[in-house]
C-alpha positions as CSV (number, residue, x, y, z in Angstrom):
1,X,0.0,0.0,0.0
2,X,1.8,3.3,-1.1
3,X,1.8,6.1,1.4
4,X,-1.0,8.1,0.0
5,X,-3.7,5.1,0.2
6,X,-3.0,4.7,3.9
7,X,-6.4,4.3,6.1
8,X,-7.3,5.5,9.2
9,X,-6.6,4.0,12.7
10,X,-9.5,2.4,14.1
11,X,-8.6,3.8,17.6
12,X,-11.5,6.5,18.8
13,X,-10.5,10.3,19.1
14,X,-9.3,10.7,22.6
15,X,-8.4,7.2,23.7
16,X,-5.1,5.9,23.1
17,X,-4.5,3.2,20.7
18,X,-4.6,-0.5,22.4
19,X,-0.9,-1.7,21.0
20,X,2.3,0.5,20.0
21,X,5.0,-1.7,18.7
22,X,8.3,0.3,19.1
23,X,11.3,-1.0,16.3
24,X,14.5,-0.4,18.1
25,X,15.9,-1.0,21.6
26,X,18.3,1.9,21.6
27,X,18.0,5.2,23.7
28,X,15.4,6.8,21.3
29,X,13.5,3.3,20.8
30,X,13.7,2.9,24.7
31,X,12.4,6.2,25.7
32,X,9.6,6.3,23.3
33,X,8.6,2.6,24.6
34,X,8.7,4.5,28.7
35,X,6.6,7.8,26.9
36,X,3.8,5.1,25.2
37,X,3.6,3.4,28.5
38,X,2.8,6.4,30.5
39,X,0.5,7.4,28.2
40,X,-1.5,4.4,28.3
41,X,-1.1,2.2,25.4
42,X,0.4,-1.3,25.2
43,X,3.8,-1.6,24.4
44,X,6.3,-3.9,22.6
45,X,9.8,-3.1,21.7
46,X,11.7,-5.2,18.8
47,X,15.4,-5.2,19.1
48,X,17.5,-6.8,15.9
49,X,20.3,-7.3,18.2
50,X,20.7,-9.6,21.7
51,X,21.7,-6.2,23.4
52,X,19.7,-3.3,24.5
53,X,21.1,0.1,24.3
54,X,22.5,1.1,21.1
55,X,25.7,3.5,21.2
56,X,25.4,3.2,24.8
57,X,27.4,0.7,26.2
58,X,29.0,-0.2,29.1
59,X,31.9,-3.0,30.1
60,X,35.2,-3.4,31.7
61,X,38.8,-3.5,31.6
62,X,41.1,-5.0,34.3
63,X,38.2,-5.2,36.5
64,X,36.8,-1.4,36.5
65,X,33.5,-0.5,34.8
66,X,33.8,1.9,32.1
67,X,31.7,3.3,29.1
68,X,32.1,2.3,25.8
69,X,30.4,4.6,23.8
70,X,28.7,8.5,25.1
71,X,30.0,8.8,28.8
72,X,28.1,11.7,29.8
73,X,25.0,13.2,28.7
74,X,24.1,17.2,28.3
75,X,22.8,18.7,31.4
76,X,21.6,22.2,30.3
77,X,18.5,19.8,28.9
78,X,16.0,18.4,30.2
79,X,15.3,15.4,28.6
80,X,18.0,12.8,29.2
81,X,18.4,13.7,32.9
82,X,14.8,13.5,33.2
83,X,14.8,10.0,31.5
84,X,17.5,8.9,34.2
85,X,15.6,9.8,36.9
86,X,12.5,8.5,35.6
87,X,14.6,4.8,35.7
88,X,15.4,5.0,38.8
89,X,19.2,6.6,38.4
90,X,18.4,9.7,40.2
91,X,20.7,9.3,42.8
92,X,23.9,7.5,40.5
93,X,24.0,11.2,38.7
94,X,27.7,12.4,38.7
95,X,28.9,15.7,36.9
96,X,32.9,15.6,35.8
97,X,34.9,15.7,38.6
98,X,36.7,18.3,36.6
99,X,36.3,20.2,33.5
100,X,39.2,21.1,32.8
101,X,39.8,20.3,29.4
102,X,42.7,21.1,27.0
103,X,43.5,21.7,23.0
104,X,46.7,19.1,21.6
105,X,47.5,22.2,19.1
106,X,50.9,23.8,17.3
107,X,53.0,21.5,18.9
108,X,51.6,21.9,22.7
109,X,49.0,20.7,25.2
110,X,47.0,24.5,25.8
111,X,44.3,25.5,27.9
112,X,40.8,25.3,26.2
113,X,39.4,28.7,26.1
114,X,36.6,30.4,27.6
115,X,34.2,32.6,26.2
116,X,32.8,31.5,23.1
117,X,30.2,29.0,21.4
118,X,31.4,25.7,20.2
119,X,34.3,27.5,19.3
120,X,33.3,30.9,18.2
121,X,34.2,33.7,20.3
122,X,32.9,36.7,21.9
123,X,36.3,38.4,21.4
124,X,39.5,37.7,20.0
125,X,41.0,37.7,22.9
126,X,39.3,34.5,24.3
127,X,41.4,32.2,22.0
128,X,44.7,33.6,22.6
129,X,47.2,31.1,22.8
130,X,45.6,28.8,20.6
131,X,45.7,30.8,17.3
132,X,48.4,32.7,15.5
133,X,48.8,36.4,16.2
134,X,47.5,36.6,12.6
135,X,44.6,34.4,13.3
136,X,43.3,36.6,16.4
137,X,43.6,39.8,14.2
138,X,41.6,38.5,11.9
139,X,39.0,37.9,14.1
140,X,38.6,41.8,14.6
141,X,38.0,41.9,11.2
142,X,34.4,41.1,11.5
143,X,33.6,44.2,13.5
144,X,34.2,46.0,10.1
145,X,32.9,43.0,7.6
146,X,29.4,43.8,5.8
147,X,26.7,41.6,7.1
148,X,27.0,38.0,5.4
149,X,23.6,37.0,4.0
150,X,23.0,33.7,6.0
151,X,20.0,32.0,3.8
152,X,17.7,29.1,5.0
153,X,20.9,27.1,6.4
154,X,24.5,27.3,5.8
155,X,27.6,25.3,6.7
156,X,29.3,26.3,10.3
157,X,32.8,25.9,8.7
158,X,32.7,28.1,6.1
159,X,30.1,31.0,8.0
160,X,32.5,31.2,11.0
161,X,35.6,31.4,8.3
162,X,33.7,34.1,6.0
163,X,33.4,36.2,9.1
164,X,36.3,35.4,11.3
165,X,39.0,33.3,9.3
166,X,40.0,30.0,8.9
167,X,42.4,29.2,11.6
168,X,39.1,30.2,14.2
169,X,37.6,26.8,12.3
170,X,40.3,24.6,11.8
171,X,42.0,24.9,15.5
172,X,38.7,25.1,17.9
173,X,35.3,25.0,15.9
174,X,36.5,21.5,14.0
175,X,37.5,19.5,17.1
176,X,34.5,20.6,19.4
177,X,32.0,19.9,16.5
178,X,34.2,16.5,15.5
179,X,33.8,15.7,19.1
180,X,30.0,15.8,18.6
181,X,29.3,14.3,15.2
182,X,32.7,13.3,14.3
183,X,31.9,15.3,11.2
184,X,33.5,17.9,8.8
185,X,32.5,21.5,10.5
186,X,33.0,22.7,6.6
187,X,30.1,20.2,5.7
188,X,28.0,20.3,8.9
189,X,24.7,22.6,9.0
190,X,24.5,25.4,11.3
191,X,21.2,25.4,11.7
192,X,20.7,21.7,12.5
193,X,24.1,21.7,14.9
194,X,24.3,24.6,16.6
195,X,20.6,26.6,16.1
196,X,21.3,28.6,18.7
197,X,24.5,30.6,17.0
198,X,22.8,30.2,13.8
199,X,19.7,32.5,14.9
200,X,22.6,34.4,16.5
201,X,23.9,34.8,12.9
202,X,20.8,35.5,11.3
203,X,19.9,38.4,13.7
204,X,23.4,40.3,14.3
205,X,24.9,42.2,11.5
206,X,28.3,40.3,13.2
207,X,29.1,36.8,14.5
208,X,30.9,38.2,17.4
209,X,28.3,40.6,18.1
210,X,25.8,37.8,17.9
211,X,28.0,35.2,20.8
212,X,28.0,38.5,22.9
213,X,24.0,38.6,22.7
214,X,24.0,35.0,23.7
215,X,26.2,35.3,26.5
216,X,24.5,38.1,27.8
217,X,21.5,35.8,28.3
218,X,23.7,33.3,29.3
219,X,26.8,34.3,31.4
220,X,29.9,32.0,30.7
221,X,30.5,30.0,33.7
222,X,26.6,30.3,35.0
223,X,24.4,27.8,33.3
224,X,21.0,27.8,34.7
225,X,20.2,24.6,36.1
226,X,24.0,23.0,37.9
227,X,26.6,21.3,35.6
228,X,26.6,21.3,31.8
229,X,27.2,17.7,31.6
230,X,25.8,15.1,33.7
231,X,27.1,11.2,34.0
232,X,25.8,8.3,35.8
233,X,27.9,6.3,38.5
234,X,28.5,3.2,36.5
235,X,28.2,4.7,33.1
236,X,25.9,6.1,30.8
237,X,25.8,2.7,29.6
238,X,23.7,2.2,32.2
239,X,21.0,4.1,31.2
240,X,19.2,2.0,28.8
241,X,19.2,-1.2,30.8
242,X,17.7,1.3,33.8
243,X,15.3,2.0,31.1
244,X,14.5,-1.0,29.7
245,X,13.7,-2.2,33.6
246,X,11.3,0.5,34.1
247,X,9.5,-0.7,30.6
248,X,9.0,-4.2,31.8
249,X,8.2,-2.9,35.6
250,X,5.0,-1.0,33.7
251,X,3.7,-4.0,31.6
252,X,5.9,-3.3,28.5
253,X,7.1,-6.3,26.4
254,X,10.8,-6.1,25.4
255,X,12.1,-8.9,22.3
256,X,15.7,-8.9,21.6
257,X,17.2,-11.2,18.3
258,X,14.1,-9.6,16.8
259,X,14.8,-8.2,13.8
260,X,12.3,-6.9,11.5
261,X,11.9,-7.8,7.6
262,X,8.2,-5.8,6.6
263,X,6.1,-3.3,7.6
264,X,2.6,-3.2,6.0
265,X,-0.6,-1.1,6.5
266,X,-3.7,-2.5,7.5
267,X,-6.9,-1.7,7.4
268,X,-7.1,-1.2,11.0
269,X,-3.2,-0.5,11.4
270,X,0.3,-2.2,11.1
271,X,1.4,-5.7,10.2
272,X,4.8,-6.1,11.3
273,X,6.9,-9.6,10.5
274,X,9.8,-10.3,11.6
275,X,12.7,-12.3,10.5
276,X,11.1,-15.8,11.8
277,X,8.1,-14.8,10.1
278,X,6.3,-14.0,13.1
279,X,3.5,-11.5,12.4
280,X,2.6,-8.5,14.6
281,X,-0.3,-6.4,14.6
282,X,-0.6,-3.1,16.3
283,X,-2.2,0.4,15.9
284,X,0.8,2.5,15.7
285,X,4.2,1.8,15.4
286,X,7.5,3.8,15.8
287,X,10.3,3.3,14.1
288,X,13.3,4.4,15.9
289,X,16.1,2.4,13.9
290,X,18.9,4.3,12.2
291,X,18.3,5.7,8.7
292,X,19.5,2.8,6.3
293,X,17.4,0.1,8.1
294,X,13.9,3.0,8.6
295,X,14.5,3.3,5.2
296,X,14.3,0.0,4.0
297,X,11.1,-0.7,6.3
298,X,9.4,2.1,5.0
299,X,10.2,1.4,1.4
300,X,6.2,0.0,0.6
301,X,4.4,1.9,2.5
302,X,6.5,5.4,2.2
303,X,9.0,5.6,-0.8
304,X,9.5,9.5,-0.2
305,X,10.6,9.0,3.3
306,X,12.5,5.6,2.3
307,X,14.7,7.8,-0.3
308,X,15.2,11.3,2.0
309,X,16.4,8.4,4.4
310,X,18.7,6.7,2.2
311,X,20.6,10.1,1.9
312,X,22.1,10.2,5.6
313,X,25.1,9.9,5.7
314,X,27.5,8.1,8.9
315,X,30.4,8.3,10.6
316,X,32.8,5.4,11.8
317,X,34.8,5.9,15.0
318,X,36.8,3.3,17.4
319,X,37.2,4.2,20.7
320,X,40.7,2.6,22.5
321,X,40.6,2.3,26.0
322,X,43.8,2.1,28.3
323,X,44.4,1.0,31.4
324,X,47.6,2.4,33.2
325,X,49.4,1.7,36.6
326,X,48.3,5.0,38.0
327,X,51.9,5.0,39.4
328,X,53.1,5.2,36.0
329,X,51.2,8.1,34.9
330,X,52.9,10.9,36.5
331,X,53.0,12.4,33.1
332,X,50.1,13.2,32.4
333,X,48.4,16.8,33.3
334,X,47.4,16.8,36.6
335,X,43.4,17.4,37.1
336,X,42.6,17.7,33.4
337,X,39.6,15.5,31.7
338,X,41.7,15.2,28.5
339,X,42.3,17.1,25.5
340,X,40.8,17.4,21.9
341,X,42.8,17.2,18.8
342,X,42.6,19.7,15.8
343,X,42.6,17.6,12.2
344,X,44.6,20.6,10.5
345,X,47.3,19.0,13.1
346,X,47.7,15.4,11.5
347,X,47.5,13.6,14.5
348,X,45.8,10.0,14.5
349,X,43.6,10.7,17.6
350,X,41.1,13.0,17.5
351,X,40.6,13.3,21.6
352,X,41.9,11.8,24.5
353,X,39.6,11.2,27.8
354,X,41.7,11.1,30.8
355,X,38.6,8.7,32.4
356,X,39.9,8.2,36.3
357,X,40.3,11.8,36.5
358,X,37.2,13.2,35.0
359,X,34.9,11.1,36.7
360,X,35.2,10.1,40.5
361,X,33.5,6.4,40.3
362,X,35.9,5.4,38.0
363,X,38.6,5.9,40.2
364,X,36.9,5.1,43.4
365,X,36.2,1.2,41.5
366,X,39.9,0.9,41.9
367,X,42.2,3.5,42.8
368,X,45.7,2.0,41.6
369,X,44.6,2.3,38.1
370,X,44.3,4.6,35.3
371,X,41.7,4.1,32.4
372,X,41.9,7.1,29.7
373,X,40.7,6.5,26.5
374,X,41.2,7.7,22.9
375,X,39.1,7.8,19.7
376,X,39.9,7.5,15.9
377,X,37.7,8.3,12.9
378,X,36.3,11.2,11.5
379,X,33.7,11.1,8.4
380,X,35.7,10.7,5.1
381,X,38.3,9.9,6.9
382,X,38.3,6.0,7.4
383,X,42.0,4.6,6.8
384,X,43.0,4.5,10.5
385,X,40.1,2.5,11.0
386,X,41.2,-0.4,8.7
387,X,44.2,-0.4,11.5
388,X,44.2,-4.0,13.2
389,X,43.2,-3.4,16.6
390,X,46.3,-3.8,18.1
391,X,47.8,-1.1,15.8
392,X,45.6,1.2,16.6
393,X,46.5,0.8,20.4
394,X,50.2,1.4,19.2
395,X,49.3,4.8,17.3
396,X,47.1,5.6,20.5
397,X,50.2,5.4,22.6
398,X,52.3,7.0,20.2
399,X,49.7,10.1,20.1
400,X,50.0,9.9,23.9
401,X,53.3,9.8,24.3
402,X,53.9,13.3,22.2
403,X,51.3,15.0,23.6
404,X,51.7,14.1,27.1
405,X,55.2,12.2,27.6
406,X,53.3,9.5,29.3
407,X,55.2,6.6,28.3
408,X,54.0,3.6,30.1
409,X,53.4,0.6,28.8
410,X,49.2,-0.4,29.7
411,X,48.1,-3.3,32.0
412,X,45.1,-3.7,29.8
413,X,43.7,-2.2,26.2
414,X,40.3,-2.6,24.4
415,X,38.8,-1.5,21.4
416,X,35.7,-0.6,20.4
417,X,34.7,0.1,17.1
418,X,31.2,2.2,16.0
419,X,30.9,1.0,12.4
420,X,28.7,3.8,11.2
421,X,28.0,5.1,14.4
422,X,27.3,9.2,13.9
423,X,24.4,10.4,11.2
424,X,25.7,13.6,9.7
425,X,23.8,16.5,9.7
426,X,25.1,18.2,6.8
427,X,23.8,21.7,5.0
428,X,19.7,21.1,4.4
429,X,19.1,18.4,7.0
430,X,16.2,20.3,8.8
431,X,14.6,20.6,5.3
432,X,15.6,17.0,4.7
433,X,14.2,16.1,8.4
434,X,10.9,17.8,7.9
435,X,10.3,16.3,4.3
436,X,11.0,12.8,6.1
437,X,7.9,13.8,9.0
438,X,5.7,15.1,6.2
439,X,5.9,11.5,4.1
440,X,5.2,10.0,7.6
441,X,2.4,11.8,8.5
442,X,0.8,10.5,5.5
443,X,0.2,7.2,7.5
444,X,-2.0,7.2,10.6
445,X,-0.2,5.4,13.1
446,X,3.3,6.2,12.5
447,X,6.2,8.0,13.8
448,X,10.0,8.0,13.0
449,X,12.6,9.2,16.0
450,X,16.2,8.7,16.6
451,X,19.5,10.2,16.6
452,X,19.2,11.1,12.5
453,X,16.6,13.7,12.6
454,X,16.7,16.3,15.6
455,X,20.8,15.5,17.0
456,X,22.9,13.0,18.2
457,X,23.2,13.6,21.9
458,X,21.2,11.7,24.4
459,X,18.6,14.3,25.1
460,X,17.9,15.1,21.6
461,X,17.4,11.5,21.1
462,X,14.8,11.2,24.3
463,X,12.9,14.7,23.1
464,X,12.7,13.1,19.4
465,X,10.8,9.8,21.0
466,X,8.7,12.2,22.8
467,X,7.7,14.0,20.1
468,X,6.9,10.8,17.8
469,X,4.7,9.3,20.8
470,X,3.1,12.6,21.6
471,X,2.0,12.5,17.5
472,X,0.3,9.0,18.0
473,X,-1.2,9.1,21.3
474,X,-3.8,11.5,22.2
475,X,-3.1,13.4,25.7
476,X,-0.3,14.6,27.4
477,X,2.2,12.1,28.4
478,X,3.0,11.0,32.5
479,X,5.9,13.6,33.5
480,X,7.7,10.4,35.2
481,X,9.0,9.8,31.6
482,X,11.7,12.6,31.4
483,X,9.4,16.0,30.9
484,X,11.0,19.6,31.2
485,X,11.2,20.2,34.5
486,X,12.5,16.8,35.9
């Protein structure tokens, strides 16, 4: 049945439909599965995979618990810290135990400034020490520069270069955004990635003029609300087990080794079948899977979403994690959480995550040890990542050893590799998001959500399955599952 024969849902205005059948068990797949609940309906999460969680993961290395995937989740929204403490996790939350943080730049570990947004400054003077004398004079150039006509979206790379030159990108706006979507900030939409300096852009005659609106509303080192960045004792990978618990506690049904091979309209709703031919039925469903597999579901029923979907592009990464004798780690920088790595540099590592020392439980687990960890990857950038694992440990160390003189050989090393792991939100991907949500809204009874439509991090991902539940089920949702507020 093509997308613009659907029929309706047979559920009454006002009531909320009797089954939701939710087609992922990652964070987004997860939350919208805890949302459903709350609202009434009768859920049932199918999972392809025999683990719950997605990119969040935890494990272990010599013995300590550590994340393998996001460690820490943004603060300053509601959404995610909300969802944790809707699981049960209020009491394991755990900002940094510091923030101080560090750029591996022109030869030298240096301090990483204050004073700007995602790497644009209010004044030149905020990135001193990281760029040339001739890259902070040409900051001051955009006091002077004619407005820049900005358009319905532009790329952040080559806005924040127009107005304020290109060392500003390469040696702070590329690593903070690569550390994000592991992306190319020359590629990677304003609007979509950072709205809030985009509207700043769109509304100031300068870029500078525009951070020093949004600071003024917003004074650096005073975030409404406590830390920026929140983790969980235990790991983030904890989260969507915490989640998953608090689904079955309510009645919900969760099916790992599920995958899913058809979804088809019915007259009444949606016949799902699975890979054992098991067929499904429910009134809505939500499909919170990552673009290429949503867009092979939705091929039948919605070809125009199915192609906008087939256009996201990913990002592969590996993360390497080290354990250290902490009694052999004397060189490293002394209360730092680690350090980001500018690609203009030609280093292999794009970060380094001194682990032990940015958050307390880690070191607590077992104080004689270390863990730090490294990552590798960036989009278009994929020969490191065809690096045995072992090599990339070496090059990790190598990287290390230059940038920090820590020499020491690890007790322990592991690898994890995120084989298309980031979407990328490059210039258009709002339009491209909305033209997805307009094919879907075609069909009564279905809603898309996840990490490639409204942002990668976990909050965006929790306030994307609230909005695709919210659109199905009639109502406001319970609070208890992560509203503004919590």
């Amino acid at each position: 049945m093509s997308e613009a024969a659907s029929a309706p849902t047979s559920s009454a205005p006002g009531r909320a439909p009797a089954r939701v059948l939710v087609l992922g068990g990652g964070i987004s797949g997860l939350a919208a599965a805890l949302r459903a609940l709350d609202a009434g309906a009768e859920v049932t999460v199918l999972e392809a995979a025999e683990r719950l969680g997605g990119k969040l993961r935890s494990g272990e290395i010599e013995g300590v618990r550590v994340d393998l995937g996001a460690e820490s989740m943004l603060a300053r929204r509601p959404e995610a810290v909300g969802l944790a403490r809707a699981a049960g996790l209020g009491h394991k939350l755990q900002p940094p135990a510091t923030a101080n943080a560090s750029l591996w730049t022109r030869d030298a570990l240096r301090p990483m400034p204050k004073g700007h947004v995602m790497g644009v400054p209010a004044e030149a003077s905020a990135l001193a020490g990281v760029l040339s004398d001739e890259g902070l004079r040409r900051i001051e150039d955009d006091a002077t520069l004619p407005a820049t006509e900005i358009g319905e979206d532009v790329a952040v790379g080559e806005y924040v270069a127009a107005r304020l030159g290109r060392e500003v990108v390469d040696r702070l706006v590329e690593p903070l955004l690569g550390g994000v979507y592991a992306g190319d900030a020359y590629r990677i939409s304003m609007r979509s990635a950072v709205p809030q300096l985009f509207e700043a852009a769109r509304t100031h005659r300068s870029l500078t003029e525009g951070v020093r609106a949004l600071q003024s509303v917003t004074p650096t080192g005073k975030q409404p609300g406590g830390p920026v960045f929140q983790g969980l004792k235990g790991g983030i990978g904890t989260l969507p087990l915490a989640v998953a618990r608090a689904v079955r506690d309510r009645g919900g049904e969760i099916r790992t080794g599920a995958a899913v091979r058809e979804l088809r309209r019915t007259p009444d709703g949606w016949r799902t079948v699975l890979a054992d031919g098991t067929a499904l039925h429910s009134e809505a469903v939500v499909v919170a899977l990552p673009a290429p597999q949503a867009a092979a579901l939705l091929a039948d029923e919605s070809p125009g979403a199915a192609a906008e979907l087939r256009t996201v592009e990913y990002a592969s990464m590996a993360l390497i994690t080290l354990a250290y004798r902490r009694a052999d780690t004397a060189a490293l920088p002394a209360n730092s959480s680690g350090f980001l790595v500018p690609p203009v540099d030609g280093r292999t590592i794009k970060a380094a995550t001194f682990a032990s020392q940015k958050w307390a439980w880690i070191a607590e687990e077992n104080p004689e040890l270390l863990v730090l960890r490294t990552s590798v990857g960036r989009y278009g950038d994929t020969a490191d990542l065809d690096r045995e694992d072992g090599e990339l440990v070496d090059v990790s160390r190598r990287d290390l050893r230059t940038a920090t003189g820590l020499d020491a050989r690890p007790v322990a090393s592991l690898v994890t590799r995120w084989n298309d792991g980031l979407p990328q939100y490059p210039v258009g991907h709002g339009a491209r998001v909305a033209r997805v949500r307009e094919h879907v809204a075609k069909l009564p009874g279905l809603a898309v959500c996840g990490a490639a439509y409204d942002g990668v991090g976990i909050p965006a991902c929790v306030a994307s399955a609230h909005t695709a539940v919210d659109a199905l089920l009639p109502g406001p949702a319970s609070d208890a599952s992560g509203q503004a507020g919590q």
